[in-house]
C-alpha positions in Angstrom: 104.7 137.8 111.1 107.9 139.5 109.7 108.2 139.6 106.0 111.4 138.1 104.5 113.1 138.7 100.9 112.2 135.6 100.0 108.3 136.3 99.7 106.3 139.6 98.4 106.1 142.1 101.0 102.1 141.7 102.0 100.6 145.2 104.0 97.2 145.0 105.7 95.7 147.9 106.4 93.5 147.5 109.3 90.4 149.6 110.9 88.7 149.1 114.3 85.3 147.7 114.0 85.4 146.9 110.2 85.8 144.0 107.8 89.3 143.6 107.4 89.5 141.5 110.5 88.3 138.6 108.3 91.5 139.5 106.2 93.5 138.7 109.0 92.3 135.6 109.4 92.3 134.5 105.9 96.3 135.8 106.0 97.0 133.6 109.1 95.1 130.4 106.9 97.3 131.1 103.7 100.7 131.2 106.1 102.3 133.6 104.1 104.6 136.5 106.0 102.6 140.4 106.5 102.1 143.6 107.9 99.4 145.1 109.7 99.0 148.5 109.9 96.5 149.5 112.5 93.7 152.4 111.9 91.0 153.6 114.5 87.7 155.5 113.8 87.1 158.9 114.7 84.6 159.9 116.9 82.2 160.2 113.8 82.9 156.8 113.2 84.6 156.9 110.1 87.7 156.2 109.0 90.6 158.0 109.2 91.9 160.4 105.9 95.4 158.8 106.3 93.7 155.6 104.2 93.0 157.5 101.2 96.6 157.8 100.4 96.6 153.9 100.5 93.4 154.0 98.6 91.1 156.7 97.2 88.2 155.3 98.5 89.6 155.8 102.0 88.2 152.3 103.3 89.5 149.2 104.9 90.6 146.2 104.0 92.9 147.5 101.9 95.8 145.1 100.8 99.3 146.4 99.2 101.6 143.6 97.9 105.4 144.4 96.6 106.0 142.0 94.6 110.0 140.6 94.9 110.8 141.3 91.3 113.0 144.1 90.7 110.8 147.4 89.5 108.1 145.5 90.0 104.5 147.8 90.9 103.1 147.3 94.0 99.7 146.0 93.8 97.0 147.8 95.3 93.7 145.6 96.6 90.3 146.6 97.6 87.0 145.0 98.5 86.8 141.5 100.4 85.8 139.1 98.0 88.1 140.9 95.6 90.9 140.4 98.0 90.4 137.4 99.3 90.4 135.5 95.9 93.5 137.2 94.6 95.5 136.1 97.6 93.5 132.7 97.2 94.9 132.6 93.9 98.4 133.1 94.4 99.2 131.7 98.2 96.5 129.4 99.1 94.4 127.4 96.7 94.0 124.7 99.7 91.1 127.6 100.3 89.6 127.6 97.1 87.1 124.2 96.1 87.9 122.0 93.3 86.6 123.8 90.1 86.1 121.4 87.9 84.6 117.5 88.0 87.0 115.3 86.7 87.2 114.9 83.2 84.6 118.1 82.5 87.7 120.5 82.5 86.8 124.0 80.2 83.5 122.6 80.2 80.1 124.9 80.5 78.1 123.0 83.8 81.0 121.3 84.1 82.4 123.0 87.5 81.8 121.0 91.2 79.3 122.2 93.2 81.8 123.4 95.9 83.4 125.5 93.8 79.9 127.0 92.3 78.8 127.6 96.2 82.1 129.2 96.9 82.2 131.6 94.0 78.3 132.6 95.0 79.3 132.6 98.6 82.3 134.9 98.6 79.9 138.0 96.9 77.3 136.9 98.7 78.6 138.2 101.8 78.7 141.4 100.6 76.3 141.7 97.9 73.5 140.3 99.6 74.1 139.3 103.3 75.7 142.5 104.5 73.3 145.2 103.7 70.8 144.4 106.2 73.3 144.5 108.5 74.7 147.5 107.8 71.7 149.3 108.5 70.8 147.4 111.6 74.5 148.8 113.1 73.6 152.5 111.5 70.6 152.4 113.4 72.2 150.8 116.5 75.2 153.6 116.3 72.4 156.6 115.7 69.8 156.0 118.3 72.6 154.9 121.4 74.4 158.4 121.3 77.4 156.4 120.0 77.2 159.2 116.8 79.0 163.0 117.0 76.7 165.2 116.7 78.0 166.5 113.4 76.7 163.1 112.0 73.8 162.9 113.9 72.6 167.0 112.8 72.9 165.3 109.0 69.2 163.5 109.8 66.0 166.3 109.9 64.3 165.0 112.1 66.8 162.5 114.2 66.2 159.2 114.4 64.5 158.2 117.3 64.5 154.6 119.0 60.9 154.2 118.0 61.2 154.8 114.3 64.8 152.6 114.5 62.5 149.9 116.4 59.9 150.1 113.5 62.9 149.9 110.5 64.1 147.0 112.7 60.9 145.2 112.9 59.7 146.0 109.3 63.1 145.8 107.0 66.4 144.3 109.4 64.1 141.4 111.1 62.7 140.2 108.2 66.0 140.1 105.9 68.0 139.0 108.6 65.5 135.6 109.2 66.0 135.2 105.8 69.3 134.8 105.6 69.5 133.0 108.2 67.5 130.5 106.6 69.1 130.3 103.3 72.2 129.7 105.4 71.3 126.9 107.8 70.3 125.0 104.3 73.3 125.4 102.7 74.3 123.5 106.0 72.3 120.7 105.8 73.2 120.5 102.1 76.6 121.3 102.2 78.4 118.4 99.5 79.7 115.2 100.8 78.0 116.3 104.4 80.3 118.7 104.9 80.2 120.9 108.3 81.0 124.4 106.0 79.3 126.1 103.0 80.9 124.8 100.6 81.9 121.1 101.5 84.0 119.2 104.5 86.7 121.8 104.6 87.1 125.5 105.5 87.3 127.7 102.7 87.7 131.4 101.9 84.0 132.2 101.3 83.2 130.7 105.1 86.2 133.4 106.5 84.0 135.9 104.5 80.7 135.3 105.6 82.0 134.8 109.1 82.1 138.9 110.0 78.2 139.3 109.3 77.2 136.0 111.3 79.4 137.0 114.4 77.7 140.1 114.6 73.9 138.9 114.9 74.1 139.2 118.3 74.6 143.2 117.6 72.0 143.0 115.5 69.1 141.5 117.9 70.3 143.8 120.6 68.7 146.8 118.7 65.1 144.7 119.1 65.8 145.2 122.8 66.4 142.4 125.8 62.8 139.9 124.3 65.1 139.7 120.8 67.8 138.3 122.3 68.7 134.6 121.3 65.5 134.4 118.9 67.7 133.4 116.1 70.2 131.1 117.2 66.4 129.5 118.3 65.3 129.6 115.0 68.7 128.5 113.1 71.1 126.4 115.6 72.6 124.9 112.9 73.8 128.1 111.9 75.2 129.0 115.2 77.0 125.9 115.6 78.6 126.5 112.7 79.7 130.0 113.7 80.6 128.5 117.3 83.1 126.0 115.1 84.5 128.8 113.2 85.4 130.7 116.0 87.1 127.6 117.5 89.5 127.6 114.5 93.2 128.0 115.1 94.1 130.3 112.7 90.7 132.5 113.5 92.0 132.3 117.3 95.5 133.7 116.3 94.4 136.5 114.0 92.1 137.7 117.2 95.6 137.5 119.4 97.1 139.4 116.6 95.6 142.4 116.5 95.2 142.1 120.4 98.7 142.5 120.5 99.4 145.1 118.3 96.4 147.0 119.4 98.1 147.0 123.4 101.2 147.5 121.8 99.8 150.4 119.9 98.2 152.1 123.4 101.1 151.5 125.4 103.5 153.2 122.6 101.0 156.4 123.2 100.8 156.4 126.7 104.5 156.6 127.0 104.3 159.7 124.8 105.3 163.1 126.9 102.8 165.1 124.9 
């Protein structure tokens, strides 16, 4: 989308393989004008040094906004759940639950329980769900020979598929399932029999816990070929939810987006005389 005067100029930065493709989608649901800016990992994986001048953590998503007042600052966002209620918060509270039940306004106990879930499910995706993972898709990355070998010389002695196998087994299995389960009951509980977390509508905190779920597959792959499909066995509630968020329009157009840009990007470089 091109940015106009008439709305602050929004700036994604993106990276390959990250989280910030979840702020793509929640951009496309707010339908409010923005940039992407497209980053790719190195061959040791990690992020390019350019993002530290956006950011000094270096990391993506990172979200700039200029706001259209005159001398405004630009506003400088990290962290998903961070972002994600800020832009909630200003452009899109169509994303954001009900807080309060009517007529318990300011009160203490007073907020819905959509809102509560939201709020809890919006850290939860990284707090909680993510870690596990995280070190599933280390492990994956380390033990395929998808690692340089400057990253891989940091581990004395190197992991090996059979001590990856065993974390998986012991730690990533275990965590994962549990999740899992936790997940398919908010389901089956969600208020008002709502097919999403946090009620009968999409919300930011489902865009957020959507980049962990869709990469369970990933995940089971590292257990080897018997692994695969055991969870969406175990918790097919939870995959038909996943299977419904990935049929969402504005889900559906942020994957063409960065499509585009991405083939855009390559053919840009290929024309190149180098």
């Amino acid at each position: 989308m091109a940015t106009t005067t008439d709305h602050p100029k929004i700036t994604l930065y993106w990276l390959n393989d990250s989280r910030a493709q979840r702020m793509v989608w929640l951009l496309e649901e707010l339908g409010v004008p923005y940039d992407v800016k497209i980053f790719h990992r190195g061959k040791d994986m990690l992020a390019p040094a350019e993002l530290q001048q956006i950011h000094p953590l270096g990391k993506s998503p990172v979200v700039t906004i200029q706001p259209t007042e005159p001398g405004a600052k630009e506003i400088v966002l990290a962290e998903s759940p961070f972002i994600a209620q800020y832009l909630c918060d200003h452009f899109g509270k169509d994303l954001i639950p009900k807080k309060y039940n009517d007529g318990q306004e300011g009160k203490l106990g007073g907020e819905t329980e959509e809102w509560m879930r939201y709020q809890h499910l919006l850290y939860y995706s990284e707090g909680s769900l993510m870690p596990p993972l995280l070190v599933a898709l280390i492990l994956s990355v380390l033990t395929k020979g998808q690692s340089s070998r400057a990253l891989k010389s940091l581990l004395h002695p190197p992991i090996t598929s059979t001590v990856a196998g065993k974390v998986h087994n012991s730690f990533v299995v275990p965590n994962i399932e549990k999740h899992c389960a936790f997940l398919q009951q908010q389901l089956e509980t969600s208020p008002k029999g709502g097919n999403y977390l946090c009620g009968d509508r999409l919300t930011a905190a489902d865009i957020l816990v959507s980049y962990p779920l869709l990469n369970l597959p990933r995940v089971e792959a590292l257990g080897g070929e018997s692994q695969k499909g055991k969870l969406k066995e175990k918790f097919p509630k939870l995959f038909e939810y996943v299977a419904r968020l990935e049929e969402h329009e504005g889900y559906k157009r942020a994957d063409k987006k960065i499509g585009d840009l991405e083939a855009k990007e390559k053919g840009t470089s290929e024309g190149l005389d180098w």
